[in-house]
C-alpha positions, -999 to 999 in steps of 0.1 A, spaced: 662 511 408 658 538 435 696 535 450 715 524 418 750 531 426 745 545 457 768 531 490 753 519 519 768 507 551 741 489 574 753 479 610 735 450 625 730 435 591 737 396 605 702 387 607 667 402 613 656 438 603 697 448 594 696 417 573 665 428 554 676 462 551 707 451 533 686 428 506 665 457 502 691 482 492 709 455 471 679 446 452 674 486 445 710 489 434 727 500 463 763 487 470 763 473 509 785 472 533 772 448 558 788 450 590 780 430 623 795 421 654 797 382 648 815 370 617 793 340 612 757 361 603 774 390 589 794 367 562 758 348 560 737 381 553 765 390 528 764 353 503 725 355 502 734 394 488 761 376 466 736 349 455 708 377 447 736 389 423 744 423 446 775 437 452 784 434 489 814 432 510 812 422 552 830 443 575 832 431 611 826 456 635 819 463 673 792 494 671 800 502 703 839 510 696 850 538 682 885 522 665 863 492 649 832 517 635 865 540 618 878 506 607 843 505 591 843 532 573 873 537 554 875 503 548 838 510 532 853 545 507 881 522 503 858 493 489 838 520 473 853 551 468 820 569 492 794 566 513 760 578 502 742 563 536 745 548 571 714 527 586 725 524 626 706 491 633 730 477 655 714 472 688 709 451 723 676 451 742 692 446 776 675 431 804 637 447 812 653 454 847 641 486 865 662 515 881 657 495 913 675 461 895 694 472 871 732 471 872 756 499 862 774 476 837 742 467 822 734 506 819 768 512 802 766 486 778 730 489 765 736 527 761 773 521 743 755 502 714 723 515 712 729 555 718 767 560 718 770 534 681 752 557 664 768 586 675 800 573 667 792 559 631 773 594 622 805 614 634 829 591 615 803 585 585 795 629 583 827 641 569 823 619 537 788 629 527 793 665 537 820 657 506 797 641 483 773 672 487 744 650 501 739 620 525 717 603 546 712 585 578 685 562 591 686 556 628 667 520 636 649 535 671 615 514 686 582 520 698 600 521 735 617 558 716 575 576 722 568 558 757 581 542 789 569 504 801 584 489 766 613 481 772 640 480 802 650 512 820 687 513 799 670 506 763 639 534 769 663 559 783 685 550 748 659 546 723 644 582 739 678 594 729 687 581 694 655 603 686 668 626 703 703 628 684 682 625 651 671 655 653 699 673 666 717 658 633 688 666 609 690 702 625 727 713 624 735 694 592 704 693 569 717 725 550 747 707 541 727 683 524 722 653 551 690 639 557 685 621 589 656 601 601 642 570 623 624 544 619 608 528 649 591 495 647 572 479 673 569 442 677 589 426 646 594 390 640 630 386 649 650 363 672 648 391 699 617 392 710 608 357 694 609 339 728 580 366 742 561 356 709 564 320 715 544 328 747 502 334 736 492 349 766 521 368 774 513 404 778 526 415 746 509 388 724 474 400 739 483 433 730 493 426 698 462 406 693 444 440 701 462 465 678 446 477 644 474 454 625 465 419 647 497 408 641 533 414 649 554 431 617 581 416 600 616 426 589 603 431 549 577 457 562 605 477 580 633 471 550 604 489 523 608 518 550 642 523 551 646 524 510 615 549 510 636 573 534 669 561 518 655 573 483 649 607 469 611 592 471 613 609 511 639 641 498 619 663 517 619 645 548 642 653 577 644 645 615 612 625 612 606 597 634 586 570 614 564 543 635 561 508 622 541 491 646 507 480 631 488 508 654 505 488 686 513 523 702 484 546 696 463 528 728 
């Protein structure tokens, strides 16, 4: 098992990508904390980990607030005793308004969970693996992190950023023995961009149709990731941004 014993906190874990994640790390030993921000999915993500026989515990949590992500994680040492790594998956996409349309509130809140979230779960999660000797963090980004028209003015201006703060991480903390990455996938089967995929000739399907891959990913591709860079398989890897998008962004 690559993460036997290890402790692993995954935000966003109620369904989708998160939710795949956490089944991943399970099923390679990992102890999970699965947090999310609506009770219902979170608990559900957390009794199919039960029913696989892995050794879970849901914390409900608001990435976007600082008291709830410290809630987190001491409630996650005190579960656990440590944590050996943080996935920041929690995220919105926002509206795909323009800098003509788009509203400040809409700004603040697509940035709060998709930029500041991380932040504040990497500041509050740092101190414990700088104890342990070694941690690691995997930042969910998206294709929309490399290039603008993807994605609402809010979630490209966040998604640039979270690669951004990876690296700043990786940088000032990688001799301390944190390794910090992203992942960014490009059109996955999940509920959020389900609708668009509903839709054949919708802009996105045609492009899609086009790319090397033919087909949109799904969650199980992007979970095998995040246990590659979660293992000591990717220990020499640090502030690397990896895309997942079946060739959608190379044309």
């Amino acid at each position: 098992m690559k993460l036997k014993d290890k402790v692993a906190i995954v935000t966003g874990a109620g369904s989708g990508i998160g939710r795949e994640i956490a089944r991943e790390f399970a099923r390679e030993g990992s102890k999970v904390v699965v947090s999310d921000f609506l009770r219902e999915t979170g608990e559900e993500t957390a009794a199919i980990i039960k029913k696989e026989n892995g050794a879970v515990v849901f914390i409900q949590s608001d990435a976007s607030k600082e008291t709830d992500v410290e809630n987190l994680v001491n409630k996650s040492v005190s579960e656990f005793g440590r944590i050996d790594i943080l996935v920041n998956n929690a995220g919105i996409s926002g509206s795909l308004s323009s800098l003509s349309d788009i509203t400040v509130e809409e700004w603040d809140r697509v940035m709060e969970v998709n930029l500041k979230g991380p932040f504040i779960a990497s500041k509050k999660a740092l101190p414990h693996m700088i104890k342990n000797g070694k941690g690691n963090i995997i930042n969910v980004a998206s294709m929309a992190s490399f290039a603008a028209g993807r994605g609402g003015v809010a979630y490209t201006a966040a998604k640039h950023g979270l690669l951004g703060l990876t690296r700043q991480i990786s940088f000032m903390h990688g001799a301390q023995g944190i390794r910090v990455n992203a992942i960014c996938p490009g059109p996955i089967e999940t509920s959020m961009i389900k609708p668009v995929l509903d839709m054949p000739q919708h802009p996105l399907n045609i492009k899609i149709k086009m790319s090397p891959a033919g087909r949109p990913g799904k969650s199980e591709e992007v979970a095998k990731l995040a246990l590659f860079l979660a293992s000591d398989d990717s220990s020499f890897i640090h502030g690397a941004a990896y895309q997942i998008d079946g060739g959608y962004t190379i044309f």
